[in-house]
C-alpha positions, 0 to 999 in steps of 0.5 A: 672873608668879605668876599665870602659874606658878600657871596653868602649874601648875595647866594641868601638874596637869590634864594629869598627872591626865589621864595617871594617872586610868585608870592609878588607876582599873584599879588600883583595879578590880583592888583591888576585883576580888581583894578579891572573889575572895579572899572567894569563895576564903574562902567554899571554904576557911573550915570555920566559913563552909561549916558554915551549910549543913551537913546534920550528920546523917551519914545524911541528908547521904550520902543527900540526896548520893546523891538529888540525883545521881540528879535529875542535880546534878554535884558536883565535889571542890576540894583546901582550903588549910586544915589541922588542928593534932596535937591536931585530927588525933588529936581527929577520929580518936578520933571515927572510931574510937569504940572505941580508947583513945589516938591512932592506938591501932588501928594495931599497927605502928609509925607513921613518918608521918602527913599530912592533906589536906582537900577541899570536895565542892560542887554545881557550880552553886552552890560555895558549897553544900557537902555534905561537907567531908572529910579523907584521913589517910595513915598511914605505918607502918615495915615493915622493911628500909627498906619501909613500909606505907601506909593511908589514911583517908577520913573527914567533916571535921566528924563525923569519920564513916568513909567509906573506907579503902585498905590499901596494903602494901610487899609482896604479900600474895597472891604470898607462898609462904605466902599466896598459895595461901589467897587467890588463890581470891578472885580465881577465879569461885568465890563460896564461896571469896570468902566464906571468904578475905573472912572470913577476912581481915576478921572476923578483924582486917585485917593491922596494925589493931585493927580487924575486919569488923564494927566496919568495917561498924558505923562505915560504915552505923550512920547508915543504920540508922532510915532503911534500908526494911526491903525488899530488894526496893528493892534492884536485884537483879543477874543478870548476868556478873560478880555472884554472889549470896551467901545464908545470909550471916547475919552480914553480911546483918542481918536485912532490907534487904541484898543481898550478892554477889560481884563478879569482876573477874578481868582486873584480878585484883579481886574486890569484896564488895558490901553494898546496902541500901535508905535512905528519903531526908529526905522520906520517899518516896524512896529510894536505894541506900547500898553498902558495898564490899570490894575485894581487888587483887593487886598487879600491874603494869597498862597505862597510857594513856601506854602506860607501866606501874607497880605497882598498890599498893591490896591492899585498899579498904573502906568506902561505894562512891561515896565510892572514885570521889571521890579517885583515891588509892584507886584503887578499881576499879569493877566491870564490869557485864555 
């Protein structure tokens, strides 16, 4: 009688094992199958993990960024999960703005908020080759009457190089009484007047900030300069509608290298003041374009593809161009050529 309850037993345990092995075994494979997704997932998301391949000189890894682009190599940009203590924020601010003595001192009005996300810009090909790793700062500043401006800082999430700033007031610069007759002329198709409201506004200090043009400018292309050609002629030079050159501009054009120019876009009311030079890639026999870019907007209401409108709020955008198309935050206007 045991032997038989043994072997019904053992006959139960047969057909019971049966019954769960592929249930253990999809579970098992699902185990296996997220471990592996969570790793991939780490390798996006680790800074420690994305520095092994990163090119730490700032000039050399916006240039190797703009060559490989031009050889046709996508890159696409991924929101991060990581995030940056008080004390990381204001360390990676203080090496963006080497000339300010304490946290956020660059700013004069006062600050409300400040936030931070981080993004990985990768090769779609590869997700594990990464060529920056950046973190947008926004800066809520208290303007009075319950309005607040805003300002938002592009900058690398390693050398904390500064890559593009959007300046984003509570109320319009340019149709108050009081300003609009000196700015407005920005937005005509006179490049004299263009020159004098862009120095006006940035070489003297923007609206709210320590900061002036050519400190802006020096942060932007300082890695390029023992890399730029020296030849403007490397430069593409532009005859067409909407640009128009601007000579004599010492104080912006340096001595060689640059082209400056005037960019109307006047159906979206923005004009852009572009800064080219000519950069030597790291293997020494080609060469890019590195453009830094300023663009005024009025702040107007504009016609969405939902047919829906809103306000467009970027007063002011400055900082390298291609970097303005990575995050639509900016809401940078690429000029319309021809």
């Amino acid at each position: 009688m045991r032997q038989r309850l043994k072997y019904l037993f053992f006959i139960v345990c047969i057909i019971l094992l049966a019954l769960m092995a592929p249930v253990f075994l999809f579970s098992l494979k699902d185990r296996i199958d997220n471990q592996t997704l969570y790793a991939e997932n780490q390798d996006i998301t680790v800074s420690d993990i994305l520095t092994n391949n990163y090119i730490e000189d700032d000039g050399e890894r916006y240039t190797t960024w703009l060559y490989h682009q031009s050889q046709g190599v996508e890159y696409a940009v991924m929101e991060l999960d990581s995030t940056l203590s008080d004390e990381e924020l204001s360390a990676l601010l203080l090496k963006t703005f080497l000339y300010q003595e304490a946290d956020y001192s660059f700013i004069r009005m006062g600050i409300t908020s400040v936030s931070h996300t981080q993004y990985a810009v990768y090769n779609t090909e590869d997700h594990t080759d990464i060529i920056f790793l950046l973190t947008l700062i926004t800066i809520q500043m208290y303007r009075g009457s319950s309005s607040y401006d805003t300002l938002r800082i592009l900058v690398d999430s390693q050398t904390g190089m500064l890559y593009f700033m959007g300046i984003y007031y509570a109320w319009n610069l340019y149709e108050d009484a009081d300003n609009y007759n000196q700015y407005s002329g920005i937005f005509s198709d006179d490049a004299g007047w263009a020159v004098a409201s862009y120095q006006e506004l940035l070489y003297t200090n923007i609206s709210d900030l320590y900061l002036s043009c050519s400190e802006l400018i020096g942060l932007c292309l300082s890695p390029f300069l023992d890399h730029m050609t020296g030849d403007v002629s490397c430069v593409e030079a532009r005859s067409d509608s909407t640009f128009t050159a601007v000579e004599g501009f010492a104080d912006l054009t340096g001595d060689s290298g640059y082209l400056t120019g005037v960019e109307f876009t006047v159906y979206k009311e923005a004009t852009t003041f572009p800064i080219s030079t000519a950069v030597y890639t790291s293997d020494g026999d080609s060469y890019v374009t590195v453009t830094f870019t300023t663009q005024f907007n009025k702040w107007v209401s504009y016609f969405q593809e939902d047919s829906d409108f809103g306000p467009y709020q970027c007063n002011l955008c400055i900082g390298l161009e291609d970097m303005a198309f990575l995050l639509p935050e900016f809401y940078y206007w690429k000029p319309s050529v021809g």
